[in-house]
C-alpha positions as CSV (number, residue, x, y, z in Angstrom):
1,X,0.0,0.0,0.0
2,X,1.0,3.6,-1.0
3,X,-0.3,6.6,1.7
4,X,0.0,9.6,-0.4
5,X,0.1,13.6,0.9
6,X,-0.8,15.1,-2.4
7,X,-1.0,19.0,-2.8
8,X,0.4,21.3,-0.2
9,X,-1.1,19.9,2.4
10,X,1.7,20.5,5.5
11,X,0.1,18.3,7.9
12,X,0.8,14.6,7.8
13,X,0.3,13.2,11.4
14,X,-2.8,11.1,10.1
15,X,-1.0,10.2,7.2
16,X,1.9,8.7,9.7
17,X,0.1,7.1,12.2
18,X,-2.1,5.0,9.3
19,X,0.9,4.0,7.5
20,X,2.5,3.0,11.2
21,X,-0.7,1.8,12.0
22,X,-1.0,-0.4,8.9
23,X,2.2,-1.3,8.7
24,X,2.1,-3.2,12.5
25,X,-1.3,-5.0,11.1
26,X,1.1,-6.6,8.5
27,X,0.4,-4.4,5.3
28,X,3.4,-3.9,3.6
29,X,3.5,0.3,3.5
30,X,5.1,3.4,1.9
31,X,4.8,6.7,2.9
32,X,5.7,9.6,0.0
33,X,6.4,12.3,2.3
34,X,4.2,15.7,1.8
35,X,3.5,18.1,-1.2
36,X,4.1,15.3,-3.3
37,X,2.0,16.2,-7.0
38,X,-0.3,13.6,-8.7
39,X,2.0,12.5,-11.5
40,X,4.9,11.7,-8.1
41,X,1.4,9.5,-6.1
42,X,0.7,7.3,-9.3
43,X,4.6,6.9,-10.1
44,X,5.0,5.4,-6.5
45,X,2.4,3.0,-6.8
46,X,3.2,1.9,-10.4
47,X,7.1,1.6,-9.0
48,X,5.7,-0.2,-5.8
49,X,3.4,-2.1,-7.1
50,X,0.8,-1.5,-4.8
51,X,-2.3,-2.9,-4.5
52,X,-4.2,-0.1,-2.8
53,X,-3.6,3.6,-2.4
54,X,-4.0,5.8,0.7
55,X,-4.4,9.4,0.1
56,X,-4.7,11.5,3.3
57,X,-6.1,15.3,2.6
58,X,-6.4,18.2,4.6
59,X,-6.5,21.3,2.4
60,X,-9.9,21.2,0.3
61,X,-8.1,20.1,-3.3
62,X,-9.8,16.4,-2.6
63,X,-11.9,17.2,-5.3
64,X,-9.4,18.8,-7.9
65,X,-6.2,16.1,-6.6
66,X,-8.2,13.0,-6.2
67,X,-9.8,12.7,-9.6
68,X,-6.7,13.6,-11.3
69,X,-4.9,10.6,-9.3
70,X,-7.5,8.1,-10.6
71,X,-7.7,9.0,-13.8
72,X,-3.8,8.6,-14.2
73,X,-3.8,5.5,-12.7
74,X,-6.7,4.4,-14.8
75,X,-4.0,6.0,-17.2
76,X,-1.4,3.7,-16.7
77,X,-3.2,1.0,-16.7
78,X,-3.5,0.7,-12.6
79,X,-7.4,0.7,-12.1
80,X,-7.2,-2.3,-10.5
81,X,-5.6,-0.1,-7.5
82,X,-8.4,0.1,-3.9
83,X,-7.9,4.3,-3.4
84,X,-9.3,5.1,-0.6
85,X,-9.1,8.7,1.2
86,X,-9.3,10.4,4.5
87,X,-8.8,13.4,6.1
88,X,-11.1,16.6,6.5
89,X,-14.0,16.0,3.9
90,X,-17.2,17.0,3.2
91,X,-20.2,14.8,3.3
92,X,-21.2,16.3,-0.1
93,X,-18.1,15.3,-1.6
94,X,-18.2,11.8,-0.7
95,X,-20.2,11.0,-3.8
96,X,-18.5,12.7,-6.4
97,X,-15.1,11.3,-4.8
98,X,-16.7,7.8,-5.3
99,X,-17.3,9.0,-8.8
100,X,-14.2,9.3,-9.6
101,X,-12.7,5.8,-8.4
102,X,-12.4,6.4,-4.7
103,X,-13.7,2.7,-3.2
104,X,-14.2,4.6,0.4
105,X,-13.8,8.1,2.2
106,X,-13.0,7.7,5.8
107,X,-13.6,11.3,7.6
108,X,-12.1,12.5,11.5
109,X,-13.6,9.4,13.8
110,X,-13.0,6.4,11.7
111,X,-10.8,3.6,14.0
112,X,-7.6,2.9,13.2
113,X,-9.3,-0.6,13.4
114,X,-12.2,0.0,11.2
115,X,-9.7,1.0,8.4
116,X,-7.4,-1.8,9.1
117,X,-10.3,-4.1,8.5
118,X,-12.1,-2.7,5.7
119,X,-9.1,-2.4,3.7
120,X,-7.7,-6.4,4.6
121,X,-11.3,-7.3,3.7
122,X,-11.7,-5.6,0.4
123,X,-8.4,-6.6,-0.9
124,X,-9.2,-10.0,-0.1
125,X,-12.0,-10.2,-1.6
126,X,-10.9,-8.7,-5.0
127,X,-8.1,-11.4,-4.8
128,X,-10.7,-14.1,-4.4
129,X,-12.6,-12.5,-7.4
130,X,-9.5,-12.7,-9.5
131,X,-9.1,-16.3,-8.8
């Protein structure tokens, strides 16, 4: 898994304690850093090979950053990738995130646990769809 600051979002505690978080549950994880752009998010994931990508947003681009990321992994050929988001988002942008590839939106108050789990549980079941 890929967790992604994209934009110039300075604040990546959230973004650090998921990827810790995620990384003690077993997940194999790496952190960009901040301000990284959309072209930099999808390179990582294509160069990691991820299966799933964590973008963590704070600054109100979600809706100008996030579609740009999944169309340029749908791009390069990486729509099989589970992109989920958090951070400060509105409940009206929650659909038009989902829209634009975004399998789920987790918003201030999700568990560390509930993400945990959703994500082992929706990657396991796309691997038992692909056989």
């Amino acid at each position: 898994m890929v967790v992604a600051k994209p934009g110039l979002d300075g604040h990546d505690r959230g973004a650090k304690v998921i990827a810790r978080t995620l990384r003690d549950a077993g997940f194999e994880v790496v952190y960009t850093g901040l301000h990284q752009t959309p072209e930099q998010v999808v390179q990582a994931v294509i160069d990691e090979d991820a299966d799933a990508l964590g973008l963590s947003l704070l600054s109100g681009a979600h809706r100008v950053l996030v579609p740009r990321i999944c169309e340029q992994l749908r791009a390069g050929g990486r729509d099989d990738v589970v992109v989920v988001v958090g951070g400060i988002i509105p409940e009206a942008d929650v659909a038009p995130l989902t829209d634009a590839g975004v399998a789920r939106v987790f918003t201030p108050g999700a568990s560390l646990d509930e993400i945990g789990a959703w994500l082992e549980a929706t990657l396991d079941a796309r691997d038992v769809e692909r056989g």
